[in-house]
C-alpha positions as a printed NumPy array, in Angstrom:
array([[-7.664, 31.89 , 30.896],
       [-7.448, 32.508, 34.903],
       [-5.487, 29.608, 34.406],
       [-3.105, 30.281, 31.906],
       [-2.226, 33.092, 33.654],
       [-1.653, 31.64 , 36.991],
       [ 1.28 , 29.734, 35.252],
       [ 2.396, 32.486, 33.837],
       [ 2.854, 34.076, 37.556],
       [ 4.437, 31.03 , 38.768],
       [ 6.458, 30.434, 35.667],
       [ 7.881, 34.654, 36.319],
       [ 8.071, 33.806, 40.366],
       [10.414, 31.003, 39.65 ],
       [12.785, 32.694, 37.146],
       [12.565, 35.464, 40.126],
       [13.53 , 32.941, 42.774],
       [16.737, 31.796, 40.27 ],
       [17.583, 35.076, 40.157],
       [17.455, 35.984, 43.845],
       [19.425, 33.114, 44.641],
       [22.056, 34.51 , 42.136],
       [22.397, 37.354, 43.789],
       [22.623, 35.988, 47.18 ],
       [24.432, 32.665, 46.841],
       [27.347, 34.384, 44.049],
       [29.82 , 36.829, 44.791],
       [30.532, 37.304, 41.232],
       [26.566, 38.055, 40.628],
       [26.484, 41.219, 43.376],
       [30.1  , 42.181, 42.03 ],
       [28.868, 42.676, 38.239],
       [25.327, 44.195, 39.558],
       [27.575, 46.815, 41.751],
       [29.506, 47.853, 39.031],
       [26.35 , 47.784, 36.479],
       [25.395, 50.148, 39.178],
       [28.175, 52.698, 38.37 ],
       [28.463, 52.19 , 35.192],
       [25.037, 53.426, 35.118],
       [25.157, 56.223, 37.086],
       [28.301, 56.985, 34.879],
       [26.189, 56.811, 31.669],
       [23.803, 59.2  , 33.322],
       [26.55 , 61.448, 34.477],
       [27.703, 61.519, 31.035],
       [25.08 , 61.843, 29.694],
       [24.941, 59.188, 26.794],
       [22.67 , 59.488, 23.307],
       [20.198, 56.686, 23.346],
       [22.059, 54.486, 21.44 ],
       [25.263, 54.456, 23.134],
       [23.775, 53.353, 26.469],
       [21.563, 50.949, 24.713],
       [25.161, 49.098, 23.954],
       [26.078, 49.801, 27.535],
       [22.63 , 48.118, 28.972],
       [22.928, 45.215, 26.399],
       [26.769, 44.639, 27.387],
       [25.592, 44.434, 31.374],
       [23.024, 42.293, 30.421],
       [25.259, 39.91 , 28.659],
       [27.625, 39.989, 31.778],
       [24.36 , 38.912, 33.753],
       [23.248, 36.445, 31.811],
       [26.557, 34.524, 31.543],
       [27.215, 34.729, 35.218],
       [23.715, 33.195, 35.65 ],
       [24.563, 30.42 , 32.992],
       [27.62 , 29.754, 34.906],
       [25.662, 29.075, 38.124],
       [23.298, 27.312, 36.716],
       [25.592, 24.871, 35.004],
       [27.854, 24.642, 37.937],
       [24.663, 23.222, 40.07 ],
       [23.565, 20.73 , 37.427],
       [27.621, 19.579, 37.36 ],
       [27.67 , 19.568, 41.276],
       [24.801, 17.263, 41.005],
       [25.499, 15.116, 38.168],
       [29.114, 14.671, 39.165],
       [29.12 , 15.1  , 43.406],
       [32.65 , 13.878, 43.567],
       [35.663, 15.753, 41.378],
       [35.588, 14.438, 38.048],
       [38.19 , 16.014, 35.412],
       [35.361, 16.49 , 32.675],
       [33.16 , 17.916, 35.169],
       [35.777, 20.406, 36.139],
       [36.603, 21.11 , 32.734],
       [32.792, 21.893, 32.4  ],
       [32.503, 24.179, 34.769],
       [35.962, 26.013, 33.698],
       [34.875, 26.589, 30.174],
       [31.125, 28.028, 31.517],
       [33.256, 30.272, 33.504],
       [35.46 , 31.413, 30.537],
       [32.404, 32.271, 28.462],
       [31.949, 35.023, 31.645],
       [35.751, 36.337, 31.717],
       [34.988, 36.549, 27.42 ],
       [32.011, 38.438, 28.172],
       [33.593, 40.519, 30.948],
       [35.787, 41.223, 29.133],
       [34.317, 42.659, 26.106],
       [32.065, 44.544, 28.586],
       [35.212, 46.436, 29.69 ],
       [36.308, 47.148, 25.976],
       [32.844, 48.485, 25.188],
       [33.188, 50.48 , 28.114],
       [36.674, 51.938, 27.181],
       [35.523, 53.025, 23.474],
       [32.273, 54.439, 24.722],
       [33.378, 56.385, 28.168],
       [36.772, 56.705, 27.171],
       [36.913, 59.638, 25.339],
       [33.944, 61.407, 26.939],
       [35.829, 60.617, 30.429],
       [39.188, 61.916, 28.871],
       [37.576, 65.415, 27.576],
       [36.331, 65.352, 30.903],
       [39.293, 65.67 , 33.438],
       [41.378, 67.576, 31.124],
       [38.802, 70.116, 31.648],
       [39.796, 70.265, 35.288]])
């Protein structure tokens, strides 16, 4: 059992390692987080119902877990393929598409759910 859970720690302190080296190694990575960051203290501003900012938190977390897709692949093409290769450029273009698609879907979800809470807002002013 002691074990078992031993590789469990190491197993979470690895995952925890890829992630830390996300955020320190990609300037895309601490761009989303910083504007997860307002979007959440938006949400809280605006005070959201429970199931609207359950779509925002699932639409960051898509955002992160493309970007860290895209790194990941991008390392295993740098590796595979040290000098430029056409395919292996094409690889890593189309792993960073899949982040502008989910980018920008994150935007749209933002638009229909702040939008009109944000509008009602300043014309108040």
């Amino acid at each position: 059992m002691i074990r078992m859970i031993n590789k469990l720690v190491r197993s979470f302190s690895f995952a925890y390692q890829g992630l830390i080296y996300c955020f320190k190694t990609q300037k895309n990575m601490r761009i989303h987080f910083f504007i997860a960051l307002v979007v959440f203290m938006i949400s809280y501003w605006l005070e959201l119902e429970k199931g609207e900012f359950l779509i925002i938190l699932l639409t960051v977390a898509l955002v992160w877990v493309a970007e860290i897709i895209n790194t990941s692949l991008e390392k295993i093409v740098d590796l595979l393929s040290p000098q430029y290769h056409p395919l292996a450029g094409i690889a890593k273009n189309v792993a960073a598409g899949a982040v502008l698609v989910s980018a920008i879907f994150a935007v749209i979800v933002g638009i229909l759910i702040f939008g009109e809470k944000l509008f009602k807002f300043l014309t108040k002013i």
